[in-house]
N, C-alpha and C positions, 0 to 999 in steps of 0.2 A: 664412921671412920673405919677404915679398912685395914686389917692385920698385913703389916710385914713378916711371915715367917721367918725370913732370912736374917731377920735381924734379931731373934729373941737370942734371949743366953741361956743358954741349957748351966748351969754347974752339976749336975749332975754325969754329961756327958766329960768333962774334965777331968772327973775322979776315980769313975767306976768303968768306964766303957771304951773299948776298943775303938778306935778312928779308922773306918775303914774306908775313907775314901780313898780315890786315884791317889790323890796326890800326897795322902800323909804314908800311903802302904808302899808308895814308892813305883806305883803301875807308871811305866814310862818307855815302856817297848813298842813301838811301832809293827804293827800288825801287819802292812802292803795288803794288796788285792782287794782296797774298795771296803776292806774292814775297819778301818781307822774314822770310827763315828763317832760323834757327841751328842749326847742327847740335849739337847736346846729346848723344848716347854714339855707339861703335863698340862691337859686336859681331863675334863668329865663331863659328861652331861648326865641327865637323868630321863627314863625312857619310863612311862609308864604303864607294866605289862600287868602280869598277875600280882606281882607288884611291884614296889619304885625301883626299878635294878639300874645301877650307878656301871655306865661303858665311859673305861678311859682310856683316852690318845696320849702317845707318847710320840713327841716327834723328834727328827734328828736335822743336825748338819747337809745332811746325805738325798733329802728329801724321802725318807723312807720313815713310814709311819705305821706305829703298832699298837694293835686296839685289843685291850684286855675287858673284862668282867668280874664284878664286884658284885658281890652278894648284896643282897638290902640290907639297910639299917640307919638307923639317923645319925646323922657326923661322918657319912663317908664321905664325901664330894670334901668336904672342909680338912677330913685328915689328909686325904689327896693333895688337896691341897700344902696342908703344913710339911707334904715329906719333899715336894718340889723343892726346893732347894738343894736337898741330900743326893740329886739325880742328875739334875743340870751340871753338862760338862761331862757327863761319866760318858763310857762306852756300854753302849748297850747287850753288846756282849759279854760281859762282865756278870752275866745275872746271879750266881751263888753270890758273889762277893755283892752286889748290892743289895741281894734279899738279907742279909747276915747286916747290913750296913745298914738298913730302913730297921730290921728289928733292935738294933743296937741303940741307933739314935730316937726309935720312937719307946724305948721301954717306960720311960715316964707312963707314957697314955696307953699300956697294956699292948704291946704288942705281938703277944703268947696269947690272946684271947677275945673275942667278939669282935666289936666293927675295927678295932684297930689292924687286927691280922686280916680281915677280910679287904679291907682297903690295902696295904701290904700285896695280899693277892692281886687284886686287880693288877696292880705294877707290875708283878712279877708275869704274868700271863701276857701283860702286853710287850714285856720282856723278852718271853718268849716269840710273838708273833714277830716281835721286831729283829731276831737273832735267825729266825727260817726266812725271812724275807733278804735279809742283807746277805745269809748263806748261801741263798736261791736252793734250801731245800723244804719238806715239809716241814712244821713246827712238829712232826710226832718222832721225826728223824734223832728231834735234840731229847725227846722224856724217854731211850729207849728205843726206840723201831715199832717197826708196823706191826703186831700182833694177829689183826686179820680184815677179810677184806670188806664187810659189812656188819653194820652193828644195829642191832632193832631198836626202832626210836619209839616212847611211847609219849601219848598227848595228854599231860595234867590238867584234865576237863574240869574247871571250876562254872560256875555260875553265878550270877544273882544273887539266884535263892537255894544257896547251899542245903539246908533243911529240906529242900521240897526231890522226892523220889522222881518224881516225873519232871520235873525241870533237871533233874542231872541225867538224866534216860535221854531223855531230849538233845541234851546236848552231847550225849556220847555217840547217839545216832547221828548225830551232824557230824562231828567231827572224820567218822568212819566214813561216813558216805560221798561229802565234799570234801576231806583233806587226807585221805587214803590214810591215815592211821588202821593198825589191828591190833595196836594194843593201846587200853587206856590205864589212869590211875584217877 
């Protein structure tokens, strides 16, 4: 049997907690220029790297879709899931007022802490891709400005056989030699 988010009752949100959606804060101004978006579904999938990292889509009215990242953890995909509701219909440019709107309505399930704020994140970053996309600028335009023009990437060599000196030698020779890293961790 499959959960309806949308339909639980929070009482806890009725007493204690701020309503920040559109429509109860009263967001009812018309933006013009192509900025007048709603966000219409959340997605996630799960990719699995060095480990299971949770990437999720946010998509709009507008056909404009924004792919954020979630740190691991077990219950993200599912809290992603429960805050769909809380998003659908908004304007994605909106991102303070929804990031303050997801930590309001998800306080029950710790949302100041581990997978619940990390799920929270993923939204808010696909938030962001999706507010430089619909902008037409870069998303670094919105955290701030360009700071500078190159940043050194380094390659988290894991292995196998973590314990073994010569299997992580191994692979840090790989990675330097076939994936141009010069710095490893």
């Amino acid at each position: 049997m499959g959960k309806n988010y949308a339909d639980l009752h929070d009482p806890n949100a009725e007493y204690t907690m701020r309503e920040l959606s559109a429509e109860t804060m009263g967001v009812t101004a018309k933006r013009g220029g192509g900025r007048d978006v709603e966000i219409t579904d959340v997605q996630t999938t799960m990719v699995d790297g060095n480990f299971p990292w949770t990437l999720v889509r946010i998509y709009t009215d507008a056909g404009v879709v924004g792919t954020g990242e979630a740190y691991w953890g077990a219950g993200v995909p599912e809290l992603i899931e429960r805050m769909k509701p809380f998003v659908i219909g908004e304007n994605p440019l909106d991102i303070d007022r929804l990031y303050e709107h997801l930590i309001q309505k998800m306080s029950g399930e710790g949302s100041v802490e581990g997978v619940t704020v990390t799920a929270i994140a993923g939204i808010e970053i696909a938030l962001h891709d999706l507010a430089g996309k619909i902008l037409d600028i870069p998303a670094y335009q919105l955290l701030g400005g360009k700071y500078r023009d190159k940043v050194r990437v380094y390659c988290d060599c894991h292995t196998e056989e973590e314990a073994d000196p010569e299997a992580c030698a191994d692979e840090a020779e790989r990675v330097v030699d076939e994936l141009g890293y010069d710095a490893l961790k």
